[in-house]
KELUM-15830 format. One record per residue: residue number from 1; x, y negated, z negated of N, C-alpha, C, O, CB in turn; residue in three letters. Coordinates in Angstrom, 3 decimals. Glycine has a CB too. Example, Ala and Ser with C-alpha at 12.3 -4.5 7.8 and 13.67 -1.06 7.14 Angstrom:
BEGIN
+-----+----------+----------+----------+----------+----------+----------+----------+----------+----------+----------+----------+----------+----------+----------+----------+-----+
!   n !      n.x !      n.y !      n.z !     ca.x !     ca.y !     ca.z !      c.x !      c.y !      c.z !      o.x !      o.y !      o.z !     cb.x !     cb.y !     cb.z ! res !
+-----+----------+----------+----------+----------+----------+----------+----------+----------+----------+----------+----------+----------+----------+----------+----------+-----+
!   1 !   13.190 !    5.690 !   -7.800 !   12.300 !    4.500 !   -7.800 !   13.200 !    3.300 !   -7.800 !   14.236 !    3.319 !   -8.465 !   11.308 !    4.473 !   -9.046 ! ALA !
!   2 !   12.850 !    2.250 !   -7.080 !   13.670 !    1.060 !   -7.140 !   12.900 !   -0.030 !   -7.870 !   13.409 !   -1.138 !   -8.039 !   14.084 !    0.598 !   -5.725 ! SER !
+-----+----------+----------+----------+----------+----------+----------+----------+----------+----------+----------+----------+----------+----------+----------+----------+-----+
END
This chain:
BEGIN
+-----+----------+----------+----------+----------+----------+----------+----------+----------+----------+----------+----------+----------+----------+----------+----------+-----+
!   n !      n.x !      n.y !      n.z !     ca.x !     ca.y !     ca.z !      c.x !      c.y !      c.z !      o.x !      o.y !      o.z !     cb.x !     cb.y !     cb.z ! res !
+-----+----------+----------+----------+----------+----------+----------+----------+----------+----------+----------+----------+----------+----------+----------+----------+-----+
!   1 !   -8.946 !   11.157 !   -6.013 !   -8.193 !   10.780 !   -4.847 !   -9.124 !   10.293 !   -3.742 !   -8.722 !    9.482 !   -2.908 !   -7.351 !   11.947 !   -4.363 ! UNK !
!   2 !  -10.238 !   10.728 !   -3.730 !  -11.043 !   10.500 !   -2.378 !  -11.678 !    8.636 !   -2.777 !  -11.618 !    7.638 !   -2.059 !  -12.678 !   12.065 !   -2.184 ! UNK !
!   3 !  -12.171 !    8.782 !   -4.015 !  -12.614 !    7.384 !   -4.379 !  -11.157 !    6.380 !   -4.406 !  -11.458 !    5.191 !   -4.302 !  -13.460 !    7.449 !   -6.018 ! UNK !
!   4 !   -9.899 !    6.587 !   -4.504 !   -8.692 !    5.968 !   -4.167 !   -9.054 !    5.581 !   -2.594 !   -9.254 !    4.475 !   -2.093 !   -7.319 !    7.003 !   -4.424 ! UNK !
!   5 !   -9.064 !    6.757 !   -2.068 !   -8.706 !    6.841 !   -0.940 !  -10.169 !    5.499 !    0.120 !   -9.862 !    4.600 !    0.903 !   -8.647 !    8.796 !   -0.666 ! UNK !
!   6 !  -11.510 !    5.887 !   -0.285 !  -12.167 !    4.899 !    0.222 !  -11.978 !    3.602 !   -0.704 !  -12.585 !    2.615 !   -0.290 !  -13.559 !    5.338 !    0.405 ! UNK !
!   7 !  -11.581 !    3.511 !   -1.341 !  -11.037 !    2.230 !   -1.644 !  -10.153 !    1.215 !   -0.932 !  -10.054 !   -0.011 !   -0.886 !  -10.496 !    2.431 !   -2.539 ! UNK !
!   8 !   -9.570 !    2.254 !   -0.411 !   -7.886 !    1.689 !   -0.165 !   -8.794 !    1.694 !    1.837 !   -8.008 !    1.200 !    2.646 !   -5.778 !    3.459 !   -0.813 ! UNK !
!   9 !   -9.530 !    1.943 !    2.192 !  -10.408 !    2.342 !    3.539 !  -10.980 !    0.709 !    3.348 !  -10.695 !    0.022 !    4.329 !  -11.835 !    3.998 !    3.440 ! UNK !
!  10 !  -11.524 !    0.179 !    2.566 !  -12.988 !   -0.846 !    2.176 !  -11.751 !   -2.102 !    2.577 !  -11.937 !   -3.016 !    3.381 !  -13.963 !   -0.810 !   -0.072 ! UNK !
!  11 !  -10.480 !   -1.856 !    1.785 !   -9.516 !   -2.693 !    1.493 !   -9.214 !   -3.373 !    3.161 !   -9.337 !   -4.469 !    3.708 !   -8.201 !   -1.811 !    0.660 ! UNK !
!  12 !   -8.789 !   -2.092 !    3.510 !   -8.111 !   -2.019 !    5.115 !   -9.481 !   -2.687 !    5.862 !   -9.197 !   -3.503 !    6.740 !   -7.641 !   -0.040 !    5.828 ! UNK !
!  13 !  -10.415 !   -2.536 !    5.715 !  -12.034 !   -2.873 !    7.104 !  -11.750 !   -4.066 !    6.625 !  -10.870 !   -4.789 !    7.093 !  -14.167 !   -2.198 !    6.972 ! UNK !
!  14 !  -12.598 !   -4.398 !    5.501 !  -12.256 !   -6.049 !    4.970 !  -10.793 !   -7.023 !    5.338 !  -10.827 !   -8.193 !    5.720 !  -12.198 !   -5.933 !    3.256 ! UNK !
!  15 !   -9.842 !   -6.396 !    5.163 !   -8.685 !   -7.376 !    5.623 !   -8.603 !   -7.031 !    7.355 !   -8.786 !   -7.951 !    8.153 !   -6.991 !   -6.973 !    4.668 ! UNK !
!  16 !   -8.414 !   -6.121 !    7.663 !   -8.524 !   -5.937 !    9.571 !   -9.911 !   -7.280 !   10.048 !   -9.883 !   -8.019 !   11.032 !   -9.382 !   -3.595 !   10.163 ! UNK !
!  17 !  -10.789 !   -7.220 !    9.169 !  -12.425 !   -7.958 !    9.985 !  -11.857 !   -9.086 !    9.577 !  -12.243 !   -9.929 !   10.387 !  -14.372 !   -7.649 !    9.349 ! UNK !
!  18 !  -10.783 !   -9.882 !    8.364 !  -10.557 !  -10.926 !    8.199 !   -9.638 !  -11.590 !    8.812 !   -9.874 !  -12.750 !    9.150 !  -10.487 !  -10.992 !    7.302 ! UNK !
!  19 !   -8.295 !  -10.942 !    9.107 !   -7.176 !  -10.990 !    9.641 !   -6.789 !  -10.619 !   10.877 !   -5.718 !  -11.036 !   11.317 !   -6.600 !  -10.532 !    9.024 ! UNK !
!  20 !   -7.457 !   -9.927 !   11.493 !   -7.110 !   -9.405 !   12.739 !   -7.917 !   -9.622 !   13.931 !   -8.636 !   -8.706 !   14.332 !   -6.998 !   -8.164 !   12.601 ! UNK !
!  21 !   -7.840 !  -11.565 !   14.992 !   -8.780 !  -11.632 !   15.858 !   -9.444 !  -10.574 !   16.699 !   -8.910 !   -9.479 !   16.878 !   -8.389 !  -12.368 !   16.502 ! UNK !
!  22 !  -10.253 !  -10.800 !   17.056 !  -10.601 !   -9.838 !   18.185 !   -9.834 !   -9.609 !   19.269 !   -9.413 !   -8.531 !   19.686 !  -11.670 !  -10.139 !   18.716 ! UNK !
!  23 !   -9.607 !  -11.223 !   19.904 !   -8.808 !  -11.008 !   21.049 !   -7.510 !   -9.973 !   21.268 !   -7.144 !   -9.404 !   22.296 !   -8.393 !  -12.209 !   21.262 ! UNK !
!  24 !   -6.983 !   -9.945 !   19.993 !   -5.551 !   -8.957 !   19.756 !   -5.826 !   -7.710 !   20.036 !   -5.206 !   -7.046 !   20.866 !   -4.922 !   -8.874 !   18.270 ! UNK !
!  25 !   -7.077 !   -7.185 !   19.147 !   -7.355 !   -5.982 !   19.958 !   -8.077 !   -5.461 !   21.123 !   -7.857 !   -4.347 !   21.597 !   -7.694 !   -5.427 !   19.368 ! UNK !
!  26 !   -8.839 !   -6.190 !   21.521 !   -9.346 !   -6.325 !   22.670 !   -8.291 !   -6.264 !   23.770 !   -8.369 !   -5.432 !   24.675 !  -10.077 !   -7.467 !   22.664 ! UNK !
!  27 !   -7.209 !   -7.242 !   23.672 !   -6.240 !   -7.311 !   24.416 !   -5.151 !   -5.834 !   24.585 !   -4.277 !   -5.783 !   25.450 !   -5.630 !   -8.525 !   23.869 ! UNK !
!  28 !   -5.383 !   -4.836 !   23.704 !   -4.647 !   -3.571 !   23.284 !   -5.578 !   -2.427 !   24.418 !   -5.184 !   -1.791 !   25.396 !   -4.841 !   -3.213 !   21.256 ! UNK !
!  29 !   -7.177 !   -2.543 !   23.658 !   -7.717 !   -1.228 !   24.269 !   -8.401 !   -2.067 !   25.488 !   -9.064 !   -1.169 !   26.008 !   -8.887 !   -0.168 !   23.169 ! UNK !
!  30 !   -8.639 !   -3.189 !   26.233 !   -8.826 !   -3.225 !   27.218 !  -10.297 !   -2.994 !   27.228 !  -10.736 !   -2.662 !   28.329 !   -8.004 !   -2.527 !   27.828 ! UNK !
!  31 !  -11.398 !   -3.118 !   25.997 !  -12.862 !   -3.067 !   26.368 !  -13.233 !   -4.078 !   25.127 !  -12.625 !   -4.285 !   24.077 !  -13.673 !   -1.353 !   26.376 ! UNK !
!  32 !  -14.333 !   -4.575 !   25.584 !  -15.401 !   -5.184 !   24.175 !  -15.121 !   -4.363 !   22.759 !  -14.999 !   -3.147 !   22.614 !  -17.336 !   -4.863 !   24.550 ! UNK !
!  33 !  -15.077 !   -5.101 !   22.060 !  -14.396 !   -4.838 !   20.526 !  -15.761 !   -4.799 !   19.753 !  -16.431 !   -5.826 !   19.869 !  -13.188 !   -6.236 !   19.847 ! UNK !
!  34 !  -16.250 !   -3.871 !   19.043 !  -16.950 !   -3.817 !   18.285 !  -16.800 !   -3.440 !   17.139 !  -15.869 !   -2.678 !   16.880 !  -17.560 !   -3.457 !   18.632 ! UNK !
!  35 !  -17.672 !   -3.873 !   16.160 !  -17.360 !   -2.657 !   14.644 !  -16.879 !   -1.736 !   14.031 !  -16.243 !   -1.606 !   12.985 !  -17.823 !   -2.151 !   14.287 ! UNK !
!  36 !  -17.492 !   -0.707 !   15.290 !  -16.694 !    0.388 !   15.397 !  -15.487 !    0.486 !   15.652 !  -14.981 !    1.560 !   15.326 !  -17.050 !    1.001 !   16.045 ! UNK !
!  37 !  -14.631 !   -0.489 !   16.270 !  -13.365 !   -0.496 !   16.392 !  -12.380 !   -0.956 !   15.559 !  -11.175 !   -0.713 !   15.617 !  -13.215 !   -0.936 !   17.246 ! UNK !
!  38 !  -13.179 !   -1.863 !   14.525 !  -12.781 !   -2.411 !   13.501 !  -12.395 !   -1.240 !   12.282 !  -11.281 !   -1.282 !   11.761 !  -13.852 !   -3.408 !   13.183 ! UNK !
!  39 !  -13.474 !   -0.124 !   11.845 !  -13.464 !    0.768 !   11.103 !  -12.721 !    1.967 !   11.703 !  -12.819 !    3.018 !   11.068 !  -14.691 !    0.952 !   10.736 ! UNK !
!  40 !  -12.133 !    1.973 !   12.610 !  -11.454 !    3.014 !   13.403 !   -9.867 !    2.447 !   13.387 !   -8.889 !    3.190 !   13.301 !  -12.178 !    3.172 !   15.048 ! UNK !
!  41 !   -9.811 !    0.912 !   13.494 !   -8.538 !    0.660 !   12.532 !   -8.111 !    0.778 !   11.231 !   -6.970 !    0.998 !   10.826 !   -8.302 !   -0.272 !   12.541 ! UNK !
!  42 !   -9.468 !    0.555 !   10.401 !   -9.130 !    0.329 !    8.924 !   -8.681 !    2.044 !    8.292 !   -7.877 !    2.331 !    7.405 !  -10.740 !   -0.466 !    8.029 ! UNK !
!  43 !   -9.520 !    2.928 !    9.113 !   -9.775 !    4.512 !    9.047 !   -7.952 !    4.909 !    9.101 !   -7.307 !    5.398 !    8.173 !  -10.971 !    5.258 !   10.722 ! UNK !
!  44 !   -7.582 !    4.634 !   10.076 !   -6.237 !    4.832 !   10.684 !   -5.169 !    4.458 !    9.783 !   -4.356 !    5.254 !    9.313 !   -6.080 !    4.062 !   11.934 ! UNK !
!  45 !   -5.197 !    3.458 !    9.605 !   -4.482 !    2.507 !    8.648 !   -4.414 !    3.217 !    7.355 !   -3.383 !    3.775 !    6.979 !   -5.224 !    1.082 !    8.471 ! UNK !
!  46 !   -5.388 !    3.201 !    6.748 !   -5.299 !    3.681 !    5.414 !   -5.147 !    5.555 !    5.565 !   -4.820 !    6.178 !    4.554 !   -6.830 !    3.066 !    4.520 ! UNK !
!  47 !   -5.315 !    6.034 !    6.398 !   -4.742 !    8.013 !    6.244 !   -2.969 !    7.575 !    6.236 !   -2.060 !    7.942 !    5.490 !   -5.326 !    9.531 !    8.352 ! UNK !
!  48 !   -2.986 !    6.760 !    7.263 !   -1.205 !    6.796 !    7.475 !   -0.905 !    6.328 !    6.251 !    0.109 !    6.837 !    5.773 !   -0.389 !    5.762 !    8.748 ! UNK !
!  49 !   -1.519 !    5.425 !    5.501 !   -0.960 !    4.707 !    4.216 !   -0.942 !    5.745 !    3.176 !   -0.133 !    5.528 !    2.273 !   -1.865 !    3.413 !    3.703 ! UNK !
!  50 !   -1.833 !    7.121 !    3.061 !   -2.244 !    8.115 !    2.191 !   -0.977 !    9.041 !    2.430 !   -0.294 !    9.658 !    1.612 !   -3.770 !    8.765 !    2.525 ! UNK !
!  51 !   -0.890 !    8.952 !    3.671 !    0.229 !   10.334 !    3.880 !    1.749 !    9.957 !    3.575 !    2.481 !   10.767 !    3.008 !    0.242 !   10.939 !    5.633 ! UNK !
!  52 !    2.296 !    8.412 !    4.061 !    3.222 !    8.146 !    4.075 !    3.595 !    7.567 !    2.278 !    4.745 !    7.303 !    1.928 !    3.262 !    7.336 !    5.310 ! UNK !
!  53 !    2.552 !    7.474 !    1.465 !    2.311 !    7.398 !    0.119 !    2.825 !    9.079 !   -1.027 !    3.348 !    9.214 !   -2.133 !    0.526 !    7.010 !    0.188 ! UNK !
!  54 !    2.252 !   10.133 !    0.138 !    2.580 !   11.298 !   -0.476 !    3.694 !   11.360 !   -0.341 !    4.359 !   11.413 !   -1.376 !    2.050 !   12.350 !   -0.154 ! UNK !
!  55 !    4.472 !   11.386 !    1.097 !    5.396 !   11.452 !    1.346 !    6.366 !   11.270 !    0.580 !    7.153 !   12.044 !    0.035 !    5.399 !   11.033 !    2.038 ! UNK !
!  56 !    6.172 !    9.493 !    0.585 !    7.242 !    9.177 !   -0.377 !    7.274 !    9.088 !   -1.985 !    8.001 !    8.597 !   -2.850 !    7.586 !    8.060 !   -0.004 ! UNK !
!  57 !    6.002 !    9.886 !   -1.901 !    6.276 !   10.257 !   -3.804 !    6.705 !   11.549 !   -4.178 !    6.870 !   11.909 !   -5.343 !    4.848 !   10.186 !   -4.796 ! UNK !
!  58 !    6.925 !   12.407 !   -2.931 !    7.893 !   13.844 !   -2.812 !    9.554 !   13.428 !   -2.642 !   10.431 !   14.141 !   -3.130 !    7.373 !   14.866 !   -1.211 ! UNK !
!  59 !    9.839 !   12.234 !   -1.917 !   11.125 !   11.629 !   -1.787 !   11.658 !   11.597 !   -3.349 !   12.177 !   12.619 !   -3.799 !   11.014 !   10.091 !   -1.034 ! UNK !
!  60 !   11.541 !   10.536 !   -4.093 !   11.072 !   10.019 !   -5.213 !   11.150 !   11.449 !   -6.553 !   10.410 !   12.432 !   -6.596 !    9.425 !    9.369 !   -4.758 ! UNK !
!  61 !   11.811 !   11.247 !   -7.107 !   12.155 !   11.890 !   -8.386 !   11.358 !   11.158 !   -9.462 !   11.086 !    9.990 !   -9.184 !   13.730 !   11.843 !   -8.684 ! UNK !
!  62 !   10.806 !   11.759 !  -10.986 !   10.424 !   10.817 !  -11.974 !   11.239 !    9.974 !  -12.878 !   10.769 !    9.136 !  -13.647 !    9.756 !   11.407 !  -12.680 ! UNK !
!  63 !   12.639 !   10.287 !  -12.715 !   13.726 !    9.230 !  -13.191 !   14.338 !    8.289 !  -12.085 !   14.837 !    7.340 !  -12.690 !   14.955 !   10.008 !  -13.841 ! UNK !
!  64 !   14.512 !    8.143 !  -10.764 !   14.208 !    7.233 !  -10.262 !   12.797 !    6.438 !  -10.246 !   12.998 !    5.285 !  -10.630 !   14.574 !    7.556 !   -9.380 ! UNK !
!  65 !   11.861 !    6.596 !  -10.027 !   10.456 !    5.800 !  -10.636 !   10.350 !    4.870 !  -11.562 !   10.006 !    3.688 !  -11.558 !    9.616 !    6.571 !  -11.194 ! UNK !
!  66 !   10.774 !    5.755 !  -12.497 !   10.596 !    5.135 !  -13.837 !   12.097 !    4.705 !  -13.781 !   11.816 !    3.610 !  -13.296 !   10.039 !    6.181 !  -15.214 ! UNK !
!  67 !   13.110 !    4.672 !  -13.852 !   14.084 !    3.425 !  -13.441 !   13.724 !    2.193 !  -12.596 !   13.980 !    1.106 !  -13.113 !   15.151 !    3.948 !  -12.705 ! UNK !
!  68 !   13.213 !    2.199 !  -11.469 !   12.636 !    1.446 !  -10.923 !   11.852 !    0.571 !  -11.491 !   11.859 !   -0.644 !  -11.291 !   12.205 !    1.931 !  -10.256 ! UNK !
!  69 !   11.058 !    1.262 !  -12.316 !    9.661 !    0.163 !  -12.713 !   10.189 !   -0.225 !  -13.787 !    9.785 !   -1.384 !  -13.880 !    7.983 !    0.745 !  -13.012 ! UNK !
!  70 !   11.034 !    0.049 !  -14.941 !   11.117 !   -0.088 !  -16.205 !   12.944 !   -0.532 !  -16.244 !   13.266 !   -1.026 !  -17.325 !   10.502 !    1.419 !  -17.026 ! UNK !
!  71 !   13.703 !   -0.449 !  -15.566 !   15.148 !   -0.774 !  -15.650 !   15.037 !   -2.286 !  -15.916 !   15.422 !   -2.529 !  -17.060 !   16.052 !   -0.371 !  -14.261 ! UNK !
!  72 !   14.721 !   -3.168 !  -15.379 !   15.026 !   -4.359 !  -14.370 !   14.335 !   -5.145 !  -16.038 !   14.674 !   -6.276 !  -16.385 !   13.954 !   -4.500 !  -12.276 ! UNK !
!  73 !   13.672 !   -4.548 !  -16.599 !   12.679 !   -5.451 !  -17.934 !   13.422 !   -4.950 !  -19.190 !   13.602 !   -5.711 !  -20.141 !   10.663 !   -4.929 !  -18.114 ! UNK !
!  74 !   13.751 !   -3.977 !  -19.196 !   14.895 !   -3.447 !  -20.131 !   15.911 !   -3.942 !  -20.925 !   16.030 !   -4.330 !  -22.087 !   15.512 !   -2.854 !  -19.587 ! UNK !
!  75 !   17.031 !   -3.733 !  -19.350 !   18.101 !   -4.585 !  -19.474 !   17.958 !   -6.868 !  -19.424 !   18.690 !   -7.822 !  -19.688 !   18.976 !   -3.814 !  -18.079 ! UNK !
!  76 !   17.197 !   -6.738 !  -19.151 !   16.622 !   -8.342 !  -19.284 !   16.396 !   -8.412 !  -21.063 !   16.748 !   -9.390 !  -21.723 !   14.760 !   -8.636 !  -18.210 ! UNK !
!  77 !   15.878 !   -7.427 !  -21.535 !   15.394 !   -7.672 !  -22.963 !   16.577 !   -7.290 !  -23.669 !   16.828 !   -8.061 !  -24.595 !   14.061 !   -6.835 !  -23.454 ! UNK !
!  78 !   17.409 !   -6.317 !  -23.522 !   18.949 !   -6.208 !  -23.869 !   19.528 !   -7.372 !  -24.083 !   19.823 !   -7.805 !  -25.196 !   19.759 !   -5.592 !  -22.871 ! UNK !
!  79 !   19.789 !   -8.145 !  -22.611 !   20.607 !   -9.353 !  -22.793 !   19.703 !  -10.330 !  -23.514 !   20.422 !  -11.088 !  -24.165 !   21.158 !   -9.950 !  -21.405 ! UNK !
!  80 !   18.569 !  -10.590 !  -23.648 !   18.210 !  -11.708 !  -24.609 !   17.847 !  -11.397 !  -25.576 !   16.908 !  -12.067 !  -26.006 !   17.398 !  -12.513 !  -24.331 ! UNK !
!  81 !   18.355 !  -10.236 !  -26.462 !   18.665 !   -9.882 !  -27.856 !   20.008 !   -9.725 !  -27.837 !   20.192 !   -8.623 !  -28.356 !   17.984 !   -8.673 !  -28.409 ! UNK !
!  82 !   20.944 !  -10.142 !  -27.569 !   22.409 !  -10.008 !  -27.544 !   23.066 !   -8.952 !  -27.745 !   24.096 !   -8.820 !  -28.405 !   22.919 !  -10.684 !  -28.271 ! UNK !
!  83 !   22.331 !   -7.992 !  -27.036 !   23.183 !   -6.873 !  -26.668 !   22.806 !   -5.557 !  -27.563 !   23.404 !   -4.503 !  -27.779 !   24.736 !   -7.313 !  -26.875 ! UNK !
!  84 !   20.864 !   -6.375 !  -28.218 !   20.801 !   -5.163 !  -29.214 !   19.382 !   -4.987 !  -28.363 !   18.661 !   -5.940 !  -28.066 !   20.830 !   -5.425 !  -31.236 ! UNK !
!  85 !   19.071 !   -3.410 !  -27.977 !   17.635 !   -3.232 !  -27.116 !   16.419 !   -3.419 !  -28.757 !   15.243 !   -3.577 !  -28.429 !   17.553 !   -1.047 !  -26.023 ! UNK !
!  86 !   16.650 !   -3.403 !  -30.154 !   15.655 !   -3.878 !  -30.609 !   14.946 !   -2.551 !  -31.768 !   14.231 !   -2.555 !  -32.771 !   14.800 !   -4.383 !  -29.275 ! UNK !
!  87 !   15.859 !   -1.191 !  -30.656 !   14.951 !   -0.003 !  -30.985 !   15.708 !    0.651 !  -31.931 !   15.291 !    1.688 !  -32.447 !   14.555 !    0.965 !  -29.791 ! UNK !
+-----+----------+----------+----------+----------+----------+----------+----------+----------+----------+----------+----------+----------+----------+----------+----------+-----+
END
């Protein structure tokens, strides 16, 4: 989880330093924008993304999930075997 977790950290610095002018945040906290402010977004970003990730995988049952990911390719392969799943 922790190597997830700085992953998903590297993800957030890299797209914030690519995507996100300075001026925008500068314009937020009201001082010179440095590095450090850059990794103090990406830091932020990705805990809320960790927690609101747990969160909603406590929401989340394992037969909704797996309905989710696997329904939608299923029934697609149903109807283009005419109504036979094959199995």
């Amino acid at each position: 989880m922790i190597t997830l977790y700085a992953v998903l950290f590297v993800v957030y610095a890299l797209g914030t330093a690519v995507f996100v002018p300075t001026s925008v945040i500068g314009g937020q906290l009201e001082h010179a924008i440095g590095f450090g402010d850059y990794l103090e977004l990406a830091w932020l970003t990705a805990s809320v993304s960790l927690v609101g990730g747990a969160l909603g995988s406590l929401v989340e049952g394992d037969d909704s999930v797996r309905n989710a990911a696997y329904r939608a390719y299923a029934d697609e392969r149903i109807e283009r075997n005419g109504g036979s799943d094959g199995g």
